[in-house]
C-alpha positions as CSV (number, residue, x, y, z in Angstrom):
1,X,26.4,-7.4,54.9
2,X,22.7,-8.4,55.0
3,X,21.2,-10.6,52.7
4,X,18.8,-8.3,51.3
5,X,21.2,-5.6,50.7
6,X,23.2,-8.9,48.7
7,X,19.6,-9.7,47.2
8,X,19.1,-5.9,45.9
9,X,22.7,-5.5,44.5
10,X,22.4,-8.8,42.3
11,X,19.3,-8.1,41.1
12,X,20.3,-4.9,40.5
13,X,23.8,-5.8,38.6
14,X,21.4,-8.8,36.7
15,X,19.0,-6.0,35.5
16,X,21.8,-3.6,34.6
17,X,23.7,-6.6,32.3
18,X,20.3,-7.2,31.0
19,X,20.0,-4.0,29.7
20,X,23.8,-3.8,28.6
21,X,22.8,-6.9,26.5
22,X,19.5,-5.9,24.9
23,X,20.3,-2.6,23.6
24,X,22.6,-3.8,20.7
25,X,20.5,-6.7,20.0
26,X,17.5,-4.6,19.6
27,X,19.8,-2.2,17.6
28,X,20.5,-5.0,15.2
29,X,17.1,-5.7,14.2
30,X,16.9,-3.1,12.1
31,X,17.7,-2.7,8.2
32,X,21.5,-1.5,8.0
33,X,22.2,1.5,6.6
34,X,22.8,-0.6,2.5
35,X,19.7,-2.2,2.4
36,X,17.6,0.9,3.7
37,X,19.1,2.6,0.6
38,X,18.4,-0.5,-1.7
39,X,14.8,-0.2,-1.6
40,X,12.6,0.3,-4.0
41,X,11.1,3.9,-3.9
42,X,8.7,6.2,-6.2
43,X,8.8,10.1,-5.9
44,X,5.6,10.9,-5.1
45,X,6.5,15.0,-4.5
46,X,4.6,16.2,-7.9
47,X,1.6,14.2,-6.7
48,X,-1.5,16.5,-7.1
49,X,-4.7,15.7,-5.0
50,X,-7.0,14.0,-5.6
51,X,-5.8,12.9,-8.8
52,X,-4.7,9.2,-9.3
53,X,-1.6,8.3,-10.8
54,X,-0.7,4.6,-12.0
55,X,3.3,3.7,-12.0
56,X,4.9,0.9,-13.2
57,X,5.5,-1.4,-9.8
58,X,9.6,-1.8,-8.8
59,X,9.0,-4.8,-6.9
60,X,6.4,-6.8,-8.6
61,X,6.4,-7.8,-11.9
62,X,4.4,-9.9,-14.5
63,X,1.2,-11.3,-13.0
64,X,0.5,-13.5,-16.4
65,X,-0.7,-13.2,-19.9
66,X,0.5,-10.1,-20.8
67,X,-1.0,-8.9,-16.7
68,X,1.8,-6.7,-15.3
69,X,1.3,-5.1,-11.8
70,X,1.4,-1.5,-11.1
71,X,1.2,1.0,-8.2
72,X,-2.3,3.0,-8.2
73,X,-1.8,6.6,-6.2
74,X,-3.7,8.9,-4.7
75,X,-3.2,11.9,-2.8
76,X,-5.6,12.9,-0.5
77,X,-6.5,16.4,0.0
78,X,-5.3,16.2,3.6
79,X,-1.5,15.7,2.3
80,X,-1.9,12.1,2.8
81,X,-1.1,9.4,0.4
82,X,-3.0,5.9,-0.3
83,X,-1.0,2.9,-2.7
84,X,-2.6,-0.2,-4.3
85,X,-1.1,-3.1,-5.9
86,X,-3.2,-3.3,-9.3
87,X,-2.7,-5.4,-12.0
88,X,-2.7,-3.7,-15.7
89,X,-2.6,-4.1,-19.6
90,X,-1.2,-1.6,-22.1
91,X,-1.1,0.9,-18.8
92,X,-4.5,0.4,-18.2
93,X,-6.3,-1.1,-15.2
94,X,-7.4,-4.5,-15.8
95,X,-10.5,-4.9,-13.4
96,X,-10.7,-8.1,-11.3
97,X,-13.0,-11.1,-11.4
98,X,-13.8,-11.3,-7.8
99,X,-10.1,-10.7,-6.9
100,X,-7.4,-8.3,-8.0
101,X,-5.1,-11.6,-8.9
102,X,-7.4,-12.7,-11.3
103,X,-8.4,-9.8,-13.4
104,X,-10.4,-9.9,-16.7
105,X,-11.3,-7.2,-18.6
106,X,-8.8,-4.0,-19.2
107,X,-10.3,-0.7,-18.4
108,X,-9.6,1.9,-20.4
109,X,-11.0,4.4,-18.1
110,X,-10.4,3.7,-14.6
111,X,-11.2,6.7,-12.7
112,X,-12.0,8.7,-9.5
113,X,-15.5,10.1,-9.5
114,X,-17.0,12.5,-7.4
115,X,-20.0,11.5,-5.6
116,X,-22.6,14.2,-3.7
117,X,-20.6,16.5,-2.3
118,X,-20.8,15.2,1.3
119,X,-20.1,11.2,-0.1
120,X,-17.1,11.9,-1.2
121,X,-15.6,10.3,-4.3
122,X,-15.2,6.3,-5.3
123,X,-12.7,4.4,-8.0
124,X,-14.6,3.0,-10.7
125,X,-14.3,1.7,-14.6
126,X,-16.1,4.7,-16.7
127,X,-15.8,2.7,-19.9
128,X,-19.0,2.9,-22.1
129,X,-19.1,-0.8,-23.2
130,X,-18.6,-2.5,-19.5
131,X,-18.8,-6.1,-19.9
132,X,-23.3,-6.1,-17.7
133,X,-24.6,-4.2,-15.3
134,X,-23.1,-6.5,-13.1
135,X,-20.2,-5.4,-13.2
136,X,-20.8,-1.9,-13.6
137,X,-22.1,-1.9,-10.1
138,X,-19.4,-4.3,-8.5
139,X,-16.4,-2.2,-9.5
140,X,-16.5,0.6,-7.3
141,X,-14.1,1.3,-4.6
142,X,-14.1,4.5,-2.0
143,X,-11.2,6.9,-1.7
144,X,-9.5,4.3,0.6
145,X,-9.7,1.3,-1.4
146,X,-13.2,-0.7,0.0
147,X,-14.9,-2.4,-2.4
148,X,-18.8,-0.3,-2.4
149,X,-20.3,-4.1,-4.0
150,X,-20.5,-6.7,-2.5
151,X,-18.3,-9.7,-4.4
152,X,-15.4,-8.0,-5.3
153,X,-12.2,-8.0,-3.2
154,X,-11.1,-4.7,-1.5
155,X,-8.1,-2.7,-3.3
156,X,-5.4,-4.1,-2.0
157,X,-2.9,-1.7,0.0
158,X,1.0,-1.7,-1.0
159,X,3.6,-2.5,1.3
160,X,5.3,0.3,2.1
161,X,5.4,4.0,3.6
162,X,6.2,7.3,2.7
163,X,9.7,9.1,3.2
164,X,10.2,12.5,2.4
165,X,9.2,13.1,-0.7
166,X,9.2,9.2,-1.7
167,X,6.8,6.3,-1.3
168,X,9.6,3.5,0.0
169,X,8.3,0.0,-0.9
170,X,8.7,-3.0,1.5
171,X,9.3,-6.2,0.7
């Protein structure tokens, strides 16, 4: 036999056991079948849009003095579905001093308002007695969780995705 004919066939035989090797290793990355179904999850099927909905977060827990965090939802009128990690009080929102960790003041009225009609609509605390003006204008956030002032952190995003008719949380 020629040598390039010998070349070809290992090379062949070396790509063919590299394969042969991969494939389960790559297989085994993933979650096994027991800890897929051990996640936490939140049926989100009775979701209406464009209505928010805070739950009670299965993976996180209390933040500190008397701070517990929670899942904010929202469905979006395109059937999509937005989740941020929020920390609350008494099942109320409990806006954040610069960042969601550190929050300050309990909202009693945390809310989705429309905007014009072509601005869509933002987050923001509708409580009468808002600690300034300050504040009033900082904490506002658009339908996808951007802070609209300029100091205050972003909504943060949840971990997770949705499945079926449940919102699957990652740890």
């Amino acid at each position: 036999m020629n040598k390039e004919v010998l070349t070809r066939a290992a090379l062949g035989f070396a790509i063919l056991g590299l394969a042969f090797v991969t494939v389960p290793l790559v297989g085994s990355l993933a979650p096994g079948a027991k800890a897929d179904a051990s996640r936490a999850r939140i049926d989100v099927s009775q979701l209406q849009a464009g209505r928010p909905e805070l739950r009670d977060h299965p993976v996180y827990g209390d933040l500190y003095a008397g701070f517990r965090w929670s899942v904010l939802l929202l469905k979006h009128a395109d059937g999509s579905l937005s989740a941020w990690d929020v920390p609350t009080r008494d099942g109320k929102v409990a806006m954040p001093d610069i960042h969601w960790w550190s929050p300050f003041y309990t909202c009693k009225r945390f809310e989705l308002t429309a905007r014009s009609s072509d601005e869509g609509a933002y987050f923001t605390c509708s409580d009468p007695e808002v600690p300034s003006a300050y504040w009033r204008a900082e904490w506002q956030w658009d339908e996808s969780g951007k802070a609209l002032g300029r100091s205050v952190d972003d909504m943060q995003a949840t971990s997770g995705s949705v499945e079926g008719k449940y919102f699957v949380f990652r740890d």
